[in-house]
Backbone as numpy.savetxt, mean C-alpha at the origin, in Angstrom:
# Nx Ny Nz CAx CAy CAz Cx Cy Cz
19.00 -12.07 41.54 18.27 -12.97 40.64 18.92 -14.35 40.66
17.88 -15.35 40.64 18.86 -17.11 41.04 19.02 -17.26 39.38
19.83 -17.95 39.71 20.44 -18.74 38.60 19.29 -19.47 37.43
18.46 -19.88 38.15 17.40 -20.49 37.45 16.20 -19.27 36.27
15.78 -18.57 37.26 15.67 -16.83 37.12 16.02 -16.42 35.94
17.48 -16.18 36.00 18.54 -15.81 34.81 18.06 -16.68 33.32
18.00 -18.08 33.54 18.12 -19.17 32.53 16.96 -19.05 32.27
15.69 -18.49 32.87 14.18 -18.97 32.25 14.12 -17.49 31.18
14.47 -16.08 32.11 14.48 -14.92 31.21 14.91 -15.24 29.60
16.65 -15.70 30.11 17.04 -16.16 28.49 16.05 -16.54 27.30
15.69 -18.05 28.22 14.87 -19.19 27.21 13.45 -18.01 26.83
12.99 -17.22 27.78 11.65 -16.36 26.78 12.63 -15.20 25.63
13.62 -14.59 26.33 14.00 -13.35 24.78 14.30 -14.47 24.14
14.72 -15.36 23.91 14.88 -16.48 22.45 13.99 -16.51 22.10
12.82 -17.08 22.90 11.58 -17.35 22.23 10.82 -16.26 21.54
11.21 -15.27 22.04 10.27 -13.79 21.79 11.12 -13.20 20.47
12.30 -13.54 19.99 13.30 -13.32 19.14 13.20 -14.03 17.84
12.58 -15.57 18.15 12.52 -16.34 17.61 11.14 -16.42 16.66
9.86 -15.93 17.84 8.74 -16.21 16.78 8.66 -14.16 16.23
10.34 -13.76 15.82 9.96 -12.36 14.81 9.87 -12.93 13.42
10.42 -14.01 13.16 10.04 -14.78 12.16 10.47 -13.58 11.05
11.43 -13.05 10.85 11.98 -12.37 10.14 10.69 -11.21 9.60
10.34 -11.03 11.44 9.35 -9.90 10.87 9.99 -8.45 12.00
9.53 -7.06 11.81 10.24 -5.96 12.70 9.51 -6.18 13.64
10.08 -5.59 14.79 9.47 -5.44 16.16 8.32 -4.56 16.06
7.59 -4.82 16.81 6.39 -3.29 17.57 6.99 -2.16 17.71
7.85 -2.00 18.46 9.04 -0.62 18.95 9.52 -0.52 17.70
10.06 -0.65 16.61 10.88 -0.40 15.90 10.15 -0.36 14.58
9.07 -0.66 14.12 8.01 -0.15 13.49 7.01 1.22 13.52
6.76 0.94 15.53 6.18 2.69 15.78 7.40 3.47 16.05
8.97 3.18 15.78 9.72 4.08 15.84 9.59 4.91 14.13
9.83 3.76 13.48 10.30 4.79 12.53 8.93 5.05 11.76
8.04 4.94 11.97 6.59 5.76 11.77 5.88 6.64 12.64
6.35 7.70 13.32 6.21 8.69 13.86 5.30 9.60 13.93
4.97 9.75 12.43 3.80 10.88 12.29 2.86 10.28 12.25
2.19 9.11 11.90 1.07 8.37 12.29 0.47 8.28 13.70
-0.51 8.99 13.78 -1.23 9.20 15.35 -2.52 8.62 15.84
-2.66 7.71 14.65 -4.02 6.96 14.69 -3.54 5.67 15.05
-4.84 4.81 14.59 -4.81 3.45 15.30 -3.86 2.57 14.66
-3.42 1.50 15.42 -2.33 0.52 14.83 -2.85 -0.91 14.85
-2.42 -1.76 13.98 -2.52 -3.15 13.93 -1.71 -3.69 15.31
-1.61 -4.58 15.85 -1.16 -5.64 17.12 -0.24 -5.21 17.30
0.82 -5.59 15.93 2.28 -5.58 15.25 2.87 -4.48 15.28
2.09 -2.92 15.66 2.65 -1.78 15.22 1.95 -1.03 14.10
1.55 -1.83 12.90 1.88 -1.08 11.95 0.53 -0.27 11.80
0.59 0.79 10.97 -0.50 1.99 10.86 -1.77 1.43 10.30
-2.94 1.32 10.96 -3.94 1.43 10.39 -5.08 2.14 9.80
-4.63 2.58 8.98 -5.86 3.31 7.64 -7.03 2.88 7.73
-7.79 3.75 8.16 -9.37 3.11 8.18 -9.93 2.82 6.97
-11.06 1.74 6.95 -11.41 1.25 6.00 -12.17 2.56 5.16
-13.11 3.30 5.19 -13.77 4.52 4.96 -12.46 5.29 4.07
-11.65 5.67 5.61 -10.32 6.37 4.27 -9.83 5.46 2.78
-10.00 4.43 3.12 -9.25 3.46 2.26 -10.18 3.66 0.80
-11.52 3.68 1.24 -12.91 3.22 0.04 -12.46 5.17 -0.71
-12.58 6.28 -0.05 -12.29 7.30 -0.52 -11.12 7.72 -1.21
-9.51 7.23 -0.99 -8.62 7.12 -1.93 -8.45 6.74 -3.08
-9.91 5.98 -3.38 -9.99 4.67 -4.64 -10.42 5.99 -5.67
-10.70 7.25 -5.09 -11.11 7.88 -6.43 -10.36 9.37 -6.28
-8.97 9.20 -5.87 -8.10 9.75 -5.60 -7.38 9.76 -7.58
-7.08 10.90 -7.76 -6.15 10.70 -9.13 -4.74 10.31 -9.00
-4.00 10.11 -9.43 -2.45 9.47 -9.49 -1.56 11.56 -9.27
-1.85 12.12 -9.89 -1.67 13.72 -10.03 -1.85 14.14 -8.75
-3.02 13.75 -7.96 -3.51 14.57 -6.60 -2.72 13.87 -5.72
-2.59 12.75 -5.71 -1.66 12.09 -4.59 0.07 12.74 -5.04
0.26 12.36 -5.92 1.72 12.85 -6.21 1.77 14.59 -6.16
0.81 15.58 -5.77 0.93 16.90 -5.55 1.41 17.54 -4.05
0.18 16.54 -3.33 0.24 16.50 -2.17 1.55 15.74 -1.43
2.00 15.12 -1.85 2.94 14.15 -1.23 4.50 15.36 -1.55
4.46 15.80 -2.89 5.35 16.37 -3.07 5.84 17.72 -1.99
4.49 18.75 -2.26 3.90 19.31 -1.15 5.13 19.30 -0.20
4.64 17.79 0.53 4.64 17.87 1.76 6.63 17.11 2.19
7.50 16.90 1.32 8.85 16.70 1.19 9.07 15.20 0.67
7.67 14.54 0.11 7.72 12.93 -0.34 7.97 13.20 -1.55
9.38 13.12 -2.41 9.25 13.08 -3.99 8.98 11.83 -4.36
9.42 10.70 -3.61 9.82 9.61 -4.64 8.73 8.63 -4.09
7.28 8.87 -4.38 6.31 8.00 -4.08 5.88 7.12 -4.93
6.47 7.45 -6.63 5.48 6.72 -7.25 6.21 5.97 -8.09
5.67 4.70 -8.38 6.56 3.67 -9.02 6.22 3.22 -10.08
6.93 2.88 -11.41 6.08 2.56 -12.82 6.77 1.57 -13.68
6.05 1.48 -14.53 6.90 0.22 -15.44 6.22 -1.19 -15.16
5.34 -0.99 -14.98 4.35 -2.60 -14.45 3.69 -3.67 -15.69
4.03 -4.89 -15.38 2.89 -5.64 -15.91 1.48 -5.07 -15.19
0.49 -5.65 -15.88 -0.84 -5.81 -14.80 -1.84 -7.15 -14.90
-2.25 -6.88 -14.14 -3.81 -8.31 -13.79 -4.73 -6.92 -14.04
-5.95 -7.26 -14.68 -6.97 -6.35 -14.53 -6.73 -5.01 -14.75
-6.35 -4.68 -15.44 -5.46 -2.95 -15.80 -6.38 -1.94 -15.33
-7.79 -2.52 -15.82 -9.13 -1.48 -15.41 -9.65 -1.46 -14.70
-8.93 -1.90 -13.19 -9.31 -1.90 -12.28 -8.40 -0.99 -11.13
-8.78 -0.46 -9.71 -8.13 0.29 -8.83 -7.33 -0.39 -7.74
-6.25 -0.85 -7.50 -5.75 -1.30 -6.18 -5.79 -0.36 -5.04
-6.33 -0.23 -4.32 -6.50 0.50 -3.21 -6.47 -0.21 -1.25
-5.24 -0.17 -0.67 -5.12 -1.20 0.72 -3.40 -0.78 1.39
-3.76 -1.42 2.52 -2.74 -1.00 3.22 -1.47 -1.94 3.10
0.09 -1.60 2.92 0.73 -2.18 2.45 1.44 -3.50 3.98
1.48 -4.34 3.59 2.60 -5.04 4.10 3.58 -6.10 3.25
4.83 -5.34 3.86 6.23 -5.43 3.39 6.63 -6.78 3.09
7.05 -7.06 1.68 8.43 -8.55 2.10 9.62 -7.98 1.15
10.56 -8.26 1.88 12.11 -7.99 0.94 12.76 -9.50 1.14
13.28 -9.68 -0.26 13.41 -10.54 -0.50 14.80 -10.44 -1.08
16.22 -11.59 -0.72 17.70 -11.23 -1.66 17.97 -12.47 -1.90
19.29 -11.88 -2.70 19.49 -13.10 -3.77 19.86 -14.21 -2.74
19.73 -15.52 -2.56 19.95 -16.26 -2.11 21.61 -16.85 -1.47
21.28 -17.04 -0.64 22.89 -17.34 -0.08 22.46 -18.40 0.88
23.34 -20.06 1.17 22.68 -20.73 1.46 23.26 -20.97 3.16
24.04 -20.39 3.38 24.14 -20.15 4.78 23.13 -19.67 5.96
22.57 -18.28 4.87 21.78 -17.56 5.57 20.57 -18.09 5.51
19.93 -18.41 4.37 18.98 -19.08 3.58 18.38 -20.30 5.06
18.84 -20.90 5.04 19.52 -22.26 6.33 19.04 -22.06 7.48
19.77 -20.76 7.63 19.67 -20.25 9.35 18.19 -19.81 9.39
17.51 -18.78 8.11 16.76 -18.37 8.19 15.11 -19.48 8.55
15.74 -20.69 7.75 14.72 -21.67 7.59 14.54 -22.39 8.21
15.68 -22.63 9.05 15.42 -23.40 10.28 15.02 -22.79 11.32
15.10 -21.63 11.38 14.71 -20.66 12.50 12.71 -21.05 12.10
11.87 -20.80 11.08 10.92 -20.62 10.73 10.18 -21.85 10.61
11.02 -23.20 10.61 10.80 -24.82 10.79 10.51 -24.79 12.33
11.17 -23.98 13.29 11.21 -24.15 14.66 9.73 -24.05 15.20
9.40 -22.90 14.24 8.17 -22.14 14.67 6.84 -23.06 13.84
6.86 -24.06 13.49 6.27 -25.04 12.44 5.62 -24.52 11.26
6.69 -22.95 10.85 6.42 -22.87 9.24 7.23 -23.42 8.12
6.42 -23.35 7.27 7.08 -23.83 6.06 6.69 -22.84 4.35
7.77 -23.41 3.95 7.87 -21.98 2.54 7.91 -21.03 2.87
9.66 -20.40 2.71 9.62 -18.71 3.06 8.47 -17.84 2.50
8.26 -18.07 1.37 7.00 -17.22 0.33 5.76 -17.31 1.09
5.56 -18.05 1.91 4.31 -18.04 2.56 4.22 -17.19 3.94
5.34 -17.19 4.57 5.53 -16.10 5.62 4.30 -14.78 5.58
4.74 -13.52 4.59 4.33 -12.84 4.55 2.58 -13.27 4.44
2.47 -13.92 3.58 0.98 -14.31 2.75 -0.15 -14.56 4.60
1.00 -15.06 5.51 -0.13 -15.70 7.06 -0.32 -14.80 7.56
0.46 -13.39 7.67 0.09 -12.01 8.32 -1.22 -11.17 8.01
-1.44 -11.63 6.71 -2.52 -10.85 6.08 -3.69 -10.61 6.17
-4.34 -9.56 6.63 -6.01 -9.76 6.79 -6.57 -8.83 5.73
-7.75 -8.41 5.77 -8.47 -7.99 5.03 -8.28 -6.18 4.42
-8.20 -6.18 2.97 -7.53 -4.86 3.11 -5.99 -4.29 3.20
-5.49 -5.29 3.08 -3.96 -5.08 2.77 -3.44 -5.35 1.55
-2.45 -5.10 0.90 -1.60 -5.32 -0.41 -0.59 -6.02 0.00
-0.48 -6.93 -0.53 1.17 -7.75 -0.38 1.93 -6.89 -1.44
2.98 -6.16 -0.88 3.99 -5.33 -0.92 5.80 -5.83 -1.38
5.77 -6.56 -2.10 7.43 -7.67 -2.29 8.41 -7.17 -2.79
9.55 -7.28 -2.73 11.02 -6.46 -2.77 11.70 -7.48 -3.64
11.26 -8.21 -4.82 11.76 -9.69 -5.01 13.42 -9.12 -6.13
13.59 -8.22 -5.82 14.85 -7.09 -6.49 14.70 -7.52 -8.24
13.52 -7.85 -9.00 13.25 -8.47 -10.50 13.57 -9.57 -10.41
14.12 -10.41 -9.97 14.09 -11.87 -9.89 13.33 -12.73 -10.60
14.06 -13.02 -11.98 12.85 -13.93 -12.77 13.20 -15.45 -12.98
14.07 -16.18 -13.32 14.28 -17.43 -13.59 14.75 -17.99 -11.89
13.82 -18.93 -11.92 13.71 -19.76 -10.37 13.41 -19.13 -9.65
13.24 -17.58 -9.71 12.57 -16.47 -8.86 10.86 -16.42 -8.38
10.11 -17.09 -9.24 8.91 -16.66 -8.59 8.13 -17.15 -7.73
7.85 -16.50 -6.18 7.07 -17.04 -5.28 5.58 -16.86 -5.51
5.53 -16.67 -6.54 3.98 -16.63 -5.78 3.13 -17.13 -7.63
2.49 -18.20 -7.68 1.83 -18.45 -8.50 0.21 -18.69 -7.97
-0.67 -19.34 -8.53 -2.10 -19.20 -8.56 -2.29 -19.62 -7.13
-1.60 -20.73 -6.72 -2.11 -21.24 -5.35 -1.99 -20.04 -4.80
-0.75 -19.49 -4.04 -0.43 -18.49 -3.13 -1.58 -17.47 -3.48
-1.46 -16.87 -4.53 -2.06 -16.10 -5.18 -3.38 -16.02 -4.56
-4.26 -16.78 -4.82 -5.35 -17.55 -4.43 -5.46 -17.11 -2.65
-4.89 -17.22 -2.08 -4.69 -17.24 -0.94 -4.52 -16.19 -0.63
-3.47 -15.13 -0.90 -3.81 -13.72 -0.60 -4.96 -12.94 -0.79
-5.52 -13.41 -1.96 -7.08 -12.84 -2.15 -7.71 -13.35 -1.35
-7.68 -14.49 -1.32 -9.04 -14.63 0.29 -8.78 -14.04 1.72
-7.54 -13.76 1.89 -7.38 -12.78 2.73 -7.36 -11.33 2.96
-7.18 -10.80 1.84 -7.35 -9.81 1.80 -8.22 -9.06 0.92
-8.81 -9.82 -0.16 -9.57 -9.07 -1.21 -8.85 -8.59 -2.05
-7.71 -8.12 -1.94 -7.07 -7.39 -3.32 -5.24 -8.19 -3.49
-5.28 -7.83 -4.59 -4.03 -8.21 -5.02 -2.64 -7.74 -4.63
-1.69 -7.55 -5.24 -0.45 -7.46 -5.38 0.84 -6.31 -5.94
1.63 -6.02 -5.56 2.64 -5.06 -5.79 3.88 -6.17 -5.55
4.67 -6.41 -6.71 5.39 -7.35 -6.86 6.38 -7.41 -8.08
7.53 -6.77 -7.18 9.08 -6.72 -8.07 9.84 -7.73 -8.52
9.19 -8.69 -9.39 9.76 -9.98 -9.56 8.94 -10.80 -10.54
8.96 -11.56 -10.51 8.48 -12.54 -11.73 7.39 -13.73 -10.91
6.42 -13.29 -11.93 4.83 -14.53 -11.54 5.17 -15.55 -12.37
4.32 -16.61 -11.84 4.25 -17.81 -12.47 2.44 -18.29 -12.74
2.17 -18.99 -13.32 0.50 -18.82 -13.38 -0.10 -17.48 -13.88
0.36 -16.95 -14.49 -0.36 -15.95 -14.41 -1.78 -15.89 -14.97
-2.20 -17.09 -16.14 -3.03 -16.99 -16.39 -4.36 -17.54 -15.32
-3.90 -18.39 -14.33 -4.59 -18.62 -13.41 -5.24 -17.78 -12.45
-3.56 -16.44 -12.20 -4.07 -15.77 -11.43 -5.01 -14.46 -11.76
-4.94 -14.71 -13.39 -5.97 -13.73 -13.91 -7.66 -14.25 -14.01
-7.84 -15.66 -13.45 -8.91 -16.20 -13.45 -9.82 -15.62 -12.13
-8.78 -15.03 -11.23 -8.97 -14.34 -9.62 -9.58 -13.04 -9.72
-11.13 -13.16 -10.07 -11.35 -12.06 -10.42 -11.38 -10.55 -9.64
-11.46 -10.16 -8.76 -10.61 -9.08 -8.03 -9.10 -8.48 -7.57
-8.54 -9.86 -8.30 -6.55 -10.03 -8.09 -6.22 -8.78 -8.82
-6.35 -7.60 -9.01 -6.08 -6.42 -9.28 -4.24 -6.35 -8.92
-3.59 -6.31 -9.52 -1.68 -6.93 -9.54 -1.01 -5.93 -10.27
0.44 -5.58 -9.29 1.33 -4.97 -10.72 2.76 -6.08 -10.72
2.97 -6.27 -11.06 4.00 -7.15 -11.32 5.58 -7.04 -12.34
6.83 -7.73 -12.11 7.22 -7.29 -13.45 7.50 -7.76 -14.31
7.62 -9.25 -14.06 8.07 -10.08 -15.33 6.95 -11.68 -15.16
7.08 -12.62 -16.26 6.75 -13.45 -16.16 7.28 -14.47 -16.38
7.57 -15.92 -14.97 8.55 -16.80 -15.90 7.72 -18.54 -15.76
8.07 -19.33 -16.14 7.33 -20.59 -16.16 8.17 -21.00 -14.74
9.09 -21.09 -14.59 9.81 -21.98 -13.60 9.35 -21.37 -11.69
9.78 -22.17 -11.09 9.24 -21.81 -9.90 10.68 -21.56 -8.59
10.30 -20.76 -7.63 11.09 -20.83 -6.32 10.67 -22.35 -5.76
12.34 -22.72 -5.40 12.06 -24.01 -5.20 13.58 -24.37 -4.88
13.61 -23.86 -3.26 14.93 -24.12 -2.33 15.15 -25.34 -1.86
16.19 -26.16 -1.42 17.34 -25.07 -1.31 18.08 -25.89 -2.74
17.02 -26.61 -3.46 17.96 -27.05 -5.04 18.33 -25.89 -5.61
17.44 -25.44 -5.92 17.29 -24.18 -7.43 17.18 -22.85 -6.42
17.94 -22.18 -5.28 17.72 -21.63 -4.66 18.22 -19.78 -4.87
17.19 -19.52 -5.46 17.72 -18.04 -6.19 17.35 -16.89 -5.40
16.52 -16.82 -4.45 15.87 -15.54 -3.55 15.44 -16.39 -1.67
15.96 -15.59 -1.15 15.26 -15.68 0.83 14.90 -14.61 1.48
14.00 -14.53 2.03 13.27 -13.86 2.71 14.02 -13.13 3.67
14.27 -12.01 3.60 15.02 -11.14 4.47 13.76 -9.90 5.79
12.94 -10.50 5.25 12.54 -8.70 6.30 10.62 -9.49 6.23
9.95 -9.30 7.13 8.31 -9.04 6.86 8.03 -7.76 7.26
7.56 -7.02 7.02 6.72 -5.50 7.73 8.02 -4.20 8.03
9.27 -4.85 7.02 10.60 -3.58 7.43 9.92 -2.41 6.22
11.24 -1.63 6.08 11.29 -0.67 5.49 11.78 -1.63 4.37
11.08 -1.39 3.03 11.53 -2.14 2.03 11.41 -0.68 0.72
11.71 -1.40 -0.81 12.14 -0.50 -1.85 11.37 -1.31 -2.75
10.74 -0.48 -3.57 10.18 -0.85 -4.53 10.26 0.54 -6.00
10.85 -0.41 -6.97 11.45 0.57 -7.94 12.48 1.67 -7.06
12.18 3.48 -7.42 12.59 4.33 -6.37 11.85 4.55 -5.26
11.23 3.67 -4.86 10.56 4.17 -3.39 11.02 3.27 -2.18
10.66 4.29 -0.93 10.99 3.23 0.27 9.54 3.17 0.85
9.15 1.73 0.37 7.70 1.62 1.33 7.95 1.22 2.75
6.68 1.80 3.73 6.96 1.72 4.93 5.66 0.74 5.29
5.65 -0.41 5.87 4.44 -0.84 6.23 3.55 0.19 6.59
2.16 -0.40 5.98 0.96 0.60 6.10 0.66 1.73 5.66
1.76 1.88 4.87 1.17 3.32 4.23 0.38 2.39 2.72
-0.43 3.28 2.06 -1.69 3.50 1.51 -1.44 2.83 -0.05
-1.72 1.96 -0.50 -0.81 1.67 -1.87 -2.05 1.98 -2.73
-1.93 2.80 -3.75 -2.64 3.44 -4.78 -2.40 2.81 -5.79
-3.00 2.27 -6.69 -2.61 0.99 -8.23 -3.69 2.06 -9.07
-3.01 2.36 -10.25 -4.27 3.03 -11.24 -3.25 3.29 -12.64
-3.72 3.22 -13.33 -3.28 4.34 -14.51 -2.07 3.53 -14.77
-1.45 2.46 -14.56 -0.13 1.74 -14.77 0.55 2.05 -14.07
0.25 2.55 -13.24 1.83 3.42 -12.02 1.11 3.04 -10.51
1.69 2.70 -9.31 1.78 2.67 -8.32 2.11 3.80 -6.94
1.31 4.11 -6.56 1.64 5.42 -5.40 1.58 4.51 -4.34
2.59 5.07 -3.51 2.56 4.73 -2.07 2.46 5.77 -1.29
1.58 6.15 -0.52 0.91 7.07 0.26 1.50 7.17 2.05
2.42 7.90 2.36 2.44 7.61 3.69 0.85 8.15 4.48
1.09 6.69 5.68 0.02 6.67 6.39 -1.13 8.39 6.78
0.53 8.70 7.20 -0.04 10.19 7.84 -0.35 11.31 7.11
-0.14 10.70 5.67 -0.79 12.01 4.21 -2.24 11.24 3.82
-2.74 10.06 4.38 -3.96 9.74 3.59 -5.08 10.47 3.66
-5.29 11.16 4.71 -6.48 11.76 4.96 -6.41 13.12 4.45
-5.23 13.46 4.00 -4.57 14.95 3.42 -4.99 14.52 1.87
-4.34 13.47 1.09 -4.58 13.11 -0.36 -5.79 13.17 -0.50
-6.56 12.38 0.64 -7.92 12.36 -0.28 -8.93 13.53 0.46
-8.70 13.99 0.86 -9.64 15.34 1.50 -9.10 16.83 0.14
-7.64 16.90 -0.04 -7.59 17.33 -1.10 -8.11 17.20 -2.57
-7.93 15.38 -2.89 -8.60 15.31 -3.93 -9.92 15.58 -3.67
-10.62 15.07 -2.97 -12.04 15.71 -3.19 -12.54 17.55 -3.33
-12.02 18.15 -2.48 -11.83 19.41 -2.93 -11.45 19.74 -4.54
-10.30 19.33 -4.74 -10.14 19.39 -6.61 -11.29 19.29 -7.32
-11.60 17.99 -7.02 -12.87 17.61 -7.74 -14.07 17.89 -7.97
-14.42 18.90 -6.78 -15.16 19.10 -6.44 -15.28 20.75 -7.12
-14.52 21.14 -7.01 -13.84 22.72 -7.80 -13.73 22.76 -9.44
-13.27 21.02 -9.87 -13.90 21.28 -11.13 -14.77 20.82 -11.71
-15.71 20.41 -10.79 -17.21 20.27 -11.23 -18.13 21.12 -11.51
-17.29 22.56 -10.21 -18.14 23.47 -10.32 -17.59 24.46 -11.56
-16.27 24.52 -11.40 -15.93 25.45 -12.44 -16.58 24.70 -14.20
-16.52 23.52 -14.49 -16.94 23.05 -15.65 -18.26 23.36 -15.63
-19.01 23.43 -14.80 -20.45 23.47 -15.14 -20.48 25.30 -15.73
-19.71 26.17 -14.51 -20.07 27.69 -14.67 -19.68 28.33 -16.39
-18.52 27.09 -16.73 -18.29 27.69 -18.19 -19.35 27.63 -19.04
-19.25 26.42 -18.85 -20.55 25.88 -20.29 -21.94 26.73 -19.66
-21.86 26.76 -18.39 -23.12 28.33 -18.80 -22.80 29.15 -18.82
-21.45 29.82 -19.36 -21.15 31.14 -19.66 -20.99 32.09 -18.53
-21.24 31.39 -17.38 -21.37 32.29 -16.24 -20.08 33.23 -16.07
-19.01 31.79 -16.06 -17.21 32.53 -16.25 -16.74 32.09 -17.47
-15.46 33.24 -17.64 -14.73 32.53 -18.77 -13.79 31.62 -17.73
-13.32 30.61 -19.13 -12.14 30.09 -18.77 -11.14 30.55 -18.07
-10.59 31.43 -18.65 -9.47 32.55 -17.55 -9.90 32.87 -16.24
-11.07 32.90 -15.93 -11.37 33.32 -14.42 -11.39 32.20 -13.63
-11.40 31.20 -14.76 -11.84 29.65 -13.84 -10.62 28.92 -13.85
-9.47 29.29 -14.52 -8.05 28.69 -15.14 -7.21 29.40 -13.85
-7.41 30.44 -13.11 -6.48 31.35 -11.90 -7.05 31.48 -10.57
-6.81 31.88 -9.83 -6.39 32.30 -8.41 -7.90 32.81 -8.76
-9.20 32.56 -7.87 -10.53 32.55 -7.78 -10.52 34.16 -7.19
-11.64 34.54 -7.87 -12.05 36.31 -7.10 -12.94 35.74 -5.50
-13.04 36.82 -5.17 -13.65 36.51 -3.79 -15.70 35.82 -4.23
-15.57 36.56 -4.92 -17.62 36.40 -5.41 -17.40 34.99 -6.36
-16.18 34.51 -7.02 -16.61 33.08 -7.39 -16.00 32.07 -6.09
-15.68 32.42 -5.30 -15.36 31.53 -3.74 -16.73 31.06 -3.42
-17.45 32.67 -3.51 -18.84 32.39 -2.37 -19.92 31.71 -3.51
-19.14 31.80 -4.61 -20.39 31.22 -5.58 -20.17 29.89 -5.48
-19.06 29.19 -5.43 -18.54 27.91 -5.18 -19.58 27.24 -3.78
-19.01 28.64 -2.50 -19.93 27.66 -1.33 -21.04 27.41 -1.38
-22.07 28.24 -2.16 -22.99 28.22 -2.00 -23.46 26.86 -3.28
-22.93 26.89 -4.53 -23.04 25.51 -5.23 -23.03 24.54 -4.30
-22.16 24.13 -3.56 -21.55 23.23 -2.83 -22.86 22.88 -1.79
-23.22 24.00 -1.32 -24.73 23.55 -0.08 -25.56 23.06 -1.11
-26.22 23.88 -2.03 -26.55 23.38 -2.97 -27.83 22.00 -3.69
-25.76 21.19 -4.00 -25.99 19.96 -4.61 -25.41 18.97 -3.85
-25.23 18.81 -2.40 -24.78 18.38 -1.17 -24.93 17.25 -1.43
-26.38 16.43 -2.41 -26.85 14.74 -2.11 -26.67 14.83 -3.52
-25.87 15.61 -4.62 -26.10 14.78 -5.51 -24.37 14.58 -6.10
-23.28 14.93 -5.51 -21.85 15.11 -5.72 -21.43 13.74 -5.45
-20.34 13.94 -6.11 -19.63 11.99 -5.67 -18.77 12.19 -4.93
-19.05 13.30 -3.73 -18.22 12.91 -2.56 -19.42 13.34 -1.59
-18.96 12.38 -0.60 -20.34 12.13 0.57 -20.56 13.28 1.52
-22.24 13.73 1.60 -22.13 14.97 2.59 -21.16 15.06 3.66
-21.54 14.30 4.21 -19.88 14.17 5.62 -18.97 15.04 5.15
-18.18 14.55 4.05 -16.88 15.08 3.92 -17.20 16.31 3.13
-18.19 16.88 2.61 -18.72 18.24 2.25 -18.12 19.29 3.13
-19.48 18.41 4.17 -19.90 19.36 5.41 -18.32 19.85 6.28
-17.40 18.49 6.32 -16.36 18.72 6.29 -15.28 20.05 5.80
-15.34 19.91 4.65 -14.45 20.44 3.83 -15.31 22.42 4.04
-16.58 22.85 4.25 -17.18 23.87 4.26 -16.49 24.32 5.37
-16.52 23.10 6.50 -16.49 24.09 7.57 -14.82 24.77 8.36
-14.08 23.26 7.12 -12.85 24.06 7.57 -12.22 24.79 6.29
-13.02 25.17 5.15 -12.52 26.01 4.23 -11.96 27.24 4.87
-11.30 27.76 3.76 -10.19 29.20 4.24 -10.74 29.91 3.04
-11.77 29.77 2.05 -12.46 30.94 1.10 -13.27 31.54 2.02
């Protein structure tokens, strides 16, 4: 290899190093997401189909945390939230920002690295990745005085990219603005007037886009499934979404039928409260063909759920 050869290779891994923009690699994203066997974003990260995504929205907080447990996930669910819109569902695929306390060495390196690339405002990093259907996902470790990145503008801006709001360990600013955003569906944790605003007042830098980040006790992984309901937050790995909500619908679907058979006396409670006899299984399938167009889960996933039942 000539000399010249050598020097051009260099100048591209810089460049290729350079625009990670304090985001993870492709390789090192589909490394440590493994069980995901479906489709991926550019970047690596897992993509949840939109369909799965619209069917989780009527997923319970109970059915996801059963299944997850189930399956060796204890620590999925996170609580203690402000909210935007309380009566509303966050439902989208997560991407990551971790964010630490500020140090102005690193802070520096980090920002000039991201000036190179002609960005500007660490807080905005994450917000340019975003397309439609994702949750901005932030690690801001509670960070409230000079801590908050993201007020109405930003704010503003993630919703037009994505449609939904926010999961955010740290302190808003605007909030009443950003409650003017009417789909900004948000959990948040504190609220402060003052703003992020480096490298004067420099209290938080951007450490990670799309890593393995922590929120409350959880470790979110880009792309897995972020569930907002009930004041508490689930994070769904990618490769349980189609498990959560194929289960919840089954639940649901079991006590639609069992509520109806009481109140006509058909069963008691006790028969409908335990481990099903074989003749209320087949009474179930046959409900189930039934009332096929009139259930709030879609024939598809009926026809689904019949044909790989084990009653």
């Amino acid at each position: 290899m000539s000399r010249k050869t050598y020097m051009l290779l260099l100048v591209l891994v810089g460049l290729a190093t350079q625009m990670m923009a304090q985001q993870i690699s492709k390789e090192e994203l589909i490394f440590l997401t493994p069980e995901w066997k479906g489709e991926r974003f550019e970047d690596g990260r897992p993509k949840v189909s939109d369909a799965l995504l619209e069917r989780i929205k009527s997923v319970s907080v109970e059915e996801a945390w059963a299944v997850m447990k189930n399956e060796g996930y204890r620590y999925q669910i996170a609580e203690d939230w402000k909210m935007i819109n309380p009566d509303s569902v966050l439902v989208g695929r997560a991407v990551t920002a971790t964010f630490m306390p500020g140090r102005p060495d690193v802070w520096k390196a980090i920002d000039d690295r991201g000036k190179a690339q002609g960005k500007r405002g660490q807080n905005t990093w994450p917000v340019d990745i975003l397309v439609k259907g994702d949750v901005y996902v932030a690690d801001q470790f509670g960070a409230d005085k000079d801590g908050p990145t993201i007020g109405d503008n930003v704010g503003n801006a993630i919703y037009a990219k994505t449609g939904n709001g926010i999961v955010y360990d740290g302190a808003l600013r605007d909030v009443e603005g950003l409650m003017e955003i009417g789909g900004f569906t948000s959990f948040y944790t504190s609220y402060d007037a003052s703003h992020h605003n480096p490298p004067g007042d420099l209290n938080t830098m951007l450490i990670g886009i799309n890593k393995p980040t922590r929120i409350r006790t959880v470790t979110v992984m880009p792309g897995d499934v972020v569930l907002g309901k009930m004041g508490v937050v689930t994070f769904i790995p990618a490769h349980l979404a189609e498990k959560v909500a194929t289960t919840s619908e089954v639940v649901r679907l079991r006590d639609m039928f069992g509520h109806q058979r009481i109140k006509e006396g058909v069963y008691t409670a006790g028969q409908i409260d335990t481990r099903w006899a074989d003749d209320i299984e087949k009474d179930f399938s046959k409900w189930l063909n039934e009332h096929i167009d009139e259930l709030p889960v879609s024939r598809e996933q009926i026809q689904e759920i019949l044909k790989k039942r084990t009653w």
